[in-house]
Structure formats: structure tokens, C-alpha cells
C-alpha positions in Angstrom: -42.5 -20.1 15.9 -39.8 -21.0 13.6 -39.2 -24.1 12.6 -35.9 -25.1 14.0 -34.3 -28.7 13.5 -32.4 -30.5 16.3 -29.2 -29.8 15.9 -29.9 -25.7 16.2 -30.2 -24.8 12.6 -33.1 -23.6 11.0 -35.8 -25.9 9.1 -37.1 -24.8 5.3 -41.3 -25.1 5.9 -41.8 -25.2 2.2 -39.8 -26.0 -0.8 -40.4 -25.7 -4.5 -40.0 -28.0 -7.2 -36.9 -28.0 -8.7 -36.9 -25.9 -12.0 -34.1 -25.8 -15.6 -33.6 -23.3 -17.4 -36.8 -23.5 -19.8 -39.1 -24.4 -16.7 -38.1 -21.2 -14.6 -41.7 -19.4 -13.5 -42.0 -16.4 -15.5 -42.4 -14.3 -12.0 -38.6 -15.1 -10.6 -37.0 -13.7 -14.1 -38.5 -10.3 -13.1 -38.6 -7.8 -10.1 -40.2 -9.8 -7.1 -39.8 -9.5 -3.8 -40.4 -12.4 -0.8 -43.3 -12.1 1.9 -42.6 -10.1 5.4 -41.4 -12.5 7.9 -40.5 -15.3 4.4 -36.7 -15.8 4.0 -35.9 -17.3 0.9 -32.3 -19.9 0.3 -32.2 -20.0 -3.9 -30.2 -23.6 -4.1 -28.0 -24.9 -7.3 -28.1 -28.0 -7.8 -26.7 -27.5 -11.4 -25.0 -24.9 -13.3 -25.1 -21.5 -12.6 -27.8 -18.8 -11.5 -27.7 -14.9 -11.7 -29.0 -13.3 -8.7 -29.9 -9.8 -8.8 -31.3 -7.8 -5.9 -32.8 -5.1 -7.8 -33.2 -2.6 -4.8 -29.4 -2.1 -4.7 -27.7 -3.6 -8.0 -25.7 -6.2 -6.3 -25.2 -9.2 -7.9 -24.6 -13.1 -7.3 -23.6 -15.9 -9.4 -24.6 -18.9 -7.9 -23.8 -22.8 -8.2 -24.0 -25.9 -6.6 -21.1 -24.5 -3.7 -22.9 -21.7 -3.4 -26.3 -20.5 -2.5 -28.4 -17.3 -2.1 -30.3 -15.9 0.4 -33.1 -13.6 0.4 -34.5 -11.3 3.2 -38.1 -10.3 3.8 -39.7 -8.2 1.1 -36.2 -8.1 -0.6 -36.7 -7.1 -4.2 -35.5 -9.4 -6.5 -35.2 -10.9 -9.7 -33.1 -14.5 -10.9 -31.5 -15.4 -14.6 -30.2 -18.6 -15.9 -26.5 -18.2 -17.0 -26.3 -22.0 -18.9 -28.5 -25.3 -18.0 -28.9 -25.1 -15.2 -31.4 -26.9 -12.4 -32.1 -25.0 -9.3 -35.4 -25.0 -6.4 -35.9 -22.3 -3.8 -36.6 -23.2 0.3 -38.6 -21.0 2.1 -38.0 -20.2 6.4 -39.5 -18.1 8.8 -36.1 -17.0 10.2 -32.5 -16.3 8.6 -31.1 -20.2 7.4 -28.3 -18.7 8.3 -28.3 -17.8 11.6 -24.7 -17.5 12.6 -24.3 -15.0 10.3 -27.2 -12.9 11.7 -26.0 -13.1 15.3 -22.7 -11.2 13.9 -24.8 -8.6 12.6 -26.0 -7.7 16.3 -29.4 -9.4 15.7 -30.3 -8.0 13.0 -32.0 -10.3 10.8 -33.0 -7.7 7.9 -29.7 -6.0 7.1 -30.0 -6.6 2.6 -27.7 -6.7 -0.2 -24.9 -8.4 2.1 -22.7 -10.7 1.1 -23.3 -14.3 2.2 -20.7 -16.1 2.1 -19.9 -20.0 1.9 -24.1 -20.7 2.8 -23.4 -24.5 1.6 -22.7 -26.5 4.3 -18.9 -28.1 3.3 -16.0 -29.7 5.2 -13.0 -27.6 4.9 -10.0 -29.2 4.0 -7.9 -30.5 6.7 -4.6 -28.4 6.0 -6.9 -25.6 5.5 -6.9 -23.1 8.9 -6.9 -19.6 9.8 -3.0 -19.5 10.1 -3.1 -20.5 6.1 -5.1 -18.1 5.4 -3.5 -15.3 7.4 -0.3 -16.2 4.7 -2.1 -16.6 1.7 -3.8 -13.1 2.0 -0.4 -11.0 3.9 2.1 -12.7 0.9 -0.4 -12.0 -1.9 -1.0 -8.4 -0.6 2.6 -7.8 -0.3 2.8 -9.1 -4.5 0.0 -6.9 -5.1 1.4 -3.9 -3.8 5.3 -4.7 -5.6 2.8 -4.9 -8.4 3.3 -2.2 -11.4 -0.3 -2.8 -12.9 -2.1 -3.4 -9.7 -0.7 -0.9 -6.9 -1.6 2.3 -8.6 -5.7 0.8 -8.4 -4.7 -0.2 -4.7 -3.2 2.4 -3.4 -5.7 5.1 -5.2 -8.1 3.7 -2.7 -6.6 2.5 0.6 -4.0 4.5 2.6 -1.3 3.3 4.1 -2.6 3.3 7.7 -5.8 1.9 6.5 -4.1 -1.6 4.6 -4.0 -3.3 9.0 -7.8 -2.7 8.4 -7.8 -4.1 4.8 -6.3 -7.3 5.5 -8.5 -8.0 8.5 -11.4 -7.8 6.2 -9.6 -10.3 3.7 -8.7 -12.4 6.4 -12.8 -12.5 7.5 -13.9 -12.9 3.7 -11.0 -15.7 3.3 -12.4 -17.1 6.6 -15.9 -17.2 6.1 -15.8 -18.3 2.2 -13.3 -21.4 3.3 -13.8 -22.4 6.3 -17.7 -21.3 7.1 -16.9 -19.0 10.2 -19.0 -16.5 8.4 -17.4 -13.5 10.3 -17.7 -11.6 6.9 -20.3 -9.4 6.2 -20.0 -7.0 3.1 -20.6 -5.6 0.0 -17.7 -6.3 -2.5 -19.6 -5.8 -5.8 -20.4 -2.3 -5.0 -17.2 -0.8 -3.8 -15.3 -2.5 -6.8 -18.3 -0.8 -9.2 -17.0 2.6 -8.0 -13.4 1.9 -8.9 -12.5 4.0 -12.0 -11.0 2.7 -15.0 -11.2 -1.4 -13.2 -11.3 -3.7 -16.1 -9.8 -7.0 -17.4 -6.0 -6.2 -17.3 -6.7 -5.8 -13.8 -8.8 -9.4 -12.7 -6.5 -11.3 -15.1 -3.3 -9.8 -13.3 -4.7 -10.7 -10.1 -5.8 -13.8 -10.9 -2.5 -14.8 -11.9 -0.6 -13.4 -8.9 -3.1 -15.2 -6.5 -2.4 -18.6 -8.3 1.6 -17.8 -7.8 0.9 -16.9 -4.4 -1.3 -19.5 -3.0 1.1 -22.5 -5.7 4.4 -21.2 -3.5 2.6 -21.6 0.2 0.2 -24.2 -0.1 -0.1 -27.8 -0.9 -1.2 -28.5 -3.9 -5.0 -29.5 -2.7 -5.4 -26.6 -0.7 -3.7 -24.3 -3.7 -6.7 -26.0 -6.1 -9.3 -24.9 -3.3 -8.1 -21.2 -3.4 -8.2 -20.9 -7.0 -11.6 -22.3 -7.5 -12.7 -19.9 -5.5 -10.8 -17.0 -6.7 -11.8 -18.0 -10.4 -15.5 -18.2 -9.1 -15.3 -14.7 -7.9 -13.0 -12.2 -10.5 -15.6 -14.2 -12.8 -18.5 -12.6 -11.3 -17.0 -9.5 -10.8 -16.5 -9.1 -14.4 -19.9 -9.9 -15.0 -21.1 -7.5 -12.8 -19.0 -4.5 -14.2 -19.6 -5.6 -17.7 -23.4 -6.1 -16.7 -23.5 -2.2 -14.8 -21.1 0.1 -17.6 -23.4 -1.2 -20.2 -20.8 -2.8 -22.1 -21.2 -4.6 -25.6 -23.5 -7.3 -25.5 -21.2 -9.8 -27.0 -18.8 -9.4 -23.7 -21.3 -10.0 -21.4 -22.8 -12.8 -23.0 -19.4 -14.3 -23.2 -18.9 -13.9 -19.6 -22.1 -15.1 -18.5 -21.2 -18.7 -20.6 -18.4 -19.2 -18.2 -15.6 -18.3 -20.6 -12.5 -16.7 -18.7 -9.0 -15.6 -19.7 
């Protein structure tokens, strides 16, 4: 039976110590994969964390706001991106449950993207109705944009942007706010975009910060971009990481350095 706590959410039945970067077992820094029926939640505690899922490519940087989750015989494989001081928990059903029930049940779907797994209280200005703004203003800058709406609009059609911005309003939701309605694959679909590169992250970074500056507070503005930092940074890494590109980049990335 799984082990399931009180208040509905399930229990870890075994944890690990907690590991740095020189203490890491030799088996996580290569292709593993978990037991059937063992769900694994890779925690931060400090620093950052590389988590690769070597059966599909995708690729998460984690930290102390943001954890990982494994599935069942899920191949995988972790590297230290700094100091860093992590531990893994082990379950014998999703730790995040919520999420699974939104998938129809289905409690093996891999290489998803999880999504704010770190229990934290949103800030109170902070709803769906401000998100809803920050995502249909910024897309409307994006799309006024000359370096970012030839990428856009080489991939999404007109009728297809209603569809778009639901998703954004889902990943927005779930990343701020823990509703976890999103479930996707980001890394991937941006991996397949031709000629992507830093021009493009450093321009959207900068219209996001306008955006979310002109129609939030300033608390909730700092919450957005934290976020948005966190993630254009991993992108790059993971683009960087999958064209093969000089060493030097990638190693700059993975330190944390950013435009």
C-alpha cells in the first residue's frame, strides 16, 4: 500500500543521506534508472543540480525552489552545476499526485515537465487574473517584436496563438501558483527551433521584465523574473548542451553566468 500521510499527500519510505558535490555516489553521475513501482523526488537543498533523463534528452536544472521527479524504471543520470548539497526520497506512488490525476491516471507518463513540485505560498497579489495579463501583454510585445516574431510566427499560426496562450496561462499557473494544470515538454519543442540562440533569450528576457515591471507590483514583478531568469537559463544550457557547442559556453552557462 502506499504510504500516504494525513493530510492526502504521499509519504517518502526511504530517504538518502544528503550528498555535495565531491560525495555524489559514482552510480547517479551515470545512466541509472529507479526500481518498478520506486518513484524518485531528487531535492536541492543547495545550489544547483543537472538532471538528465537520458531516454529522451530532456533536461532539468534544479535548486532549492525546485525539485525533480523520477518515474519507475526512468533512465537517468544527475551532474553537479556548482556546490551544491542535495538527497533523494524515495515513494511507492507519484509525490505528486495532483499532477497525475490530470494526466487521466496515468502515473508513468516520462520526460514531463513538473512544475513548481516545492511546496511554496504564492504571493498574495499573485492570481490567475495576473497572470492571464502578464502572459496576453507580453505576447502582444513579442509579436510587435522585430527580432522575436519571425521565430514566433514560423511556428504557431494565427488561429493556433488562442491555443498558445492557454498553455502559457497553465505553465504560468502551475509554476506560480502550484495548480499544476501544466503538463509538457518545453525543452524539446524549443530544441527543434532552427537558428534559436542567445539574441533570442536575451531579447525575451528583457521584454518579459518590461512587461511584467509595467503590470505588476514590484514583489510580484521580482517573482516573475526569478523565474523567467531560472528558465531562458536552462534553456540555454540545454541547447548549448544538445548542438555540441564549444565547451567554454557551456561551462559558462552551467556556473550560472547570464547576460
Amino acid at each position: 500500500m502506499p504510504d500516504i500521510a494525513p493530510h492526502g499527500r504521499p509519504e517518502p519510505y526511504k530517504r538518502t543521506p544528503e550528498f555535495d558535490q565531491d560525495s555524489i555516489p559514482a552510480g547517479l553521475l551515470r545512466r541509472h534508472a529507479t526500481a518498478s513501482g520506486v518513484w524518485g523526488r531528487i531535492c536541492v537543498s543547495e545550489g544547483r543540480l543537472l538532471l538528465r533523463f537520458t531516454d529522451n534528452g530532456e533536461r532539468q536544472v534544479l535548486d532549492p525552489h525546485q525539485s525533480g521527479v523520477v518515474a519507475p524504471e526512468q533512465t537517468h543520470e544527475v551532474e553537479a552545476l556548482g556546490p551544491v548539497r542535495f538527497y533523494i526520497e524515495f515513494y511507492r506512488t507519484d509525490p505528486s499526485p495532483s499532477l497525475a490525476d490530470q494526466q487521466g491516471g496515468s502515473a508513468t507518463r516520462r520526460g514531463t515537465m513538473r512544475v513548481s513540485l516545492v511546496d511554496r505560498q504564492p504571493h498574495p497579489e499573485l492570481d490567475e487574473d495576473k497572470i492571464v495579463e502578464v502572459v496576453d501583454t507580453f505576447y502582444r510585445a513579442v509579436r510587435a517584436d522585430d527580432v522575436l516574431a519571425p521565430v514566433f510566427n514560423a511556428i504557431i499560426a494565427e488561429e493556433q496563438w488562442p491555443h498558445h496562450l492557454g498553455r502559457m496561462y497553465d505553465f504560468w499557473s502551475s509554476l506560480l501558483l502550484g495548480t499544476r494544470r501544466y503538463d509538457g515538454r518545453p525543452l524539446p519543442k524549443h530544441l527543434a527551433i532552427p537558428g534559436l540562440g542567445d539574441q533570442h533569450f536575451a531579447r525575451w528576457l528583457g521584454l518579459f521584465r518590461q512587461t511584467v515591471e509595467a503590470v505588476c507590483s514590484p514583489e510580484v514583478a521580482l517573482v516573475f523574473i526569478e523565474y523567467a531568469e531560472r528558465i531562458a537559463h536552462s534553456f540555454r544550457l540545454g541547447l548549448a548542451m544538445h548542438r555540441g557547442e564549444n565547451t567554454m559556453i557551456v561551462e559558462r552557462l552551467r556556473a550560472g553566468e547570464r547576460d
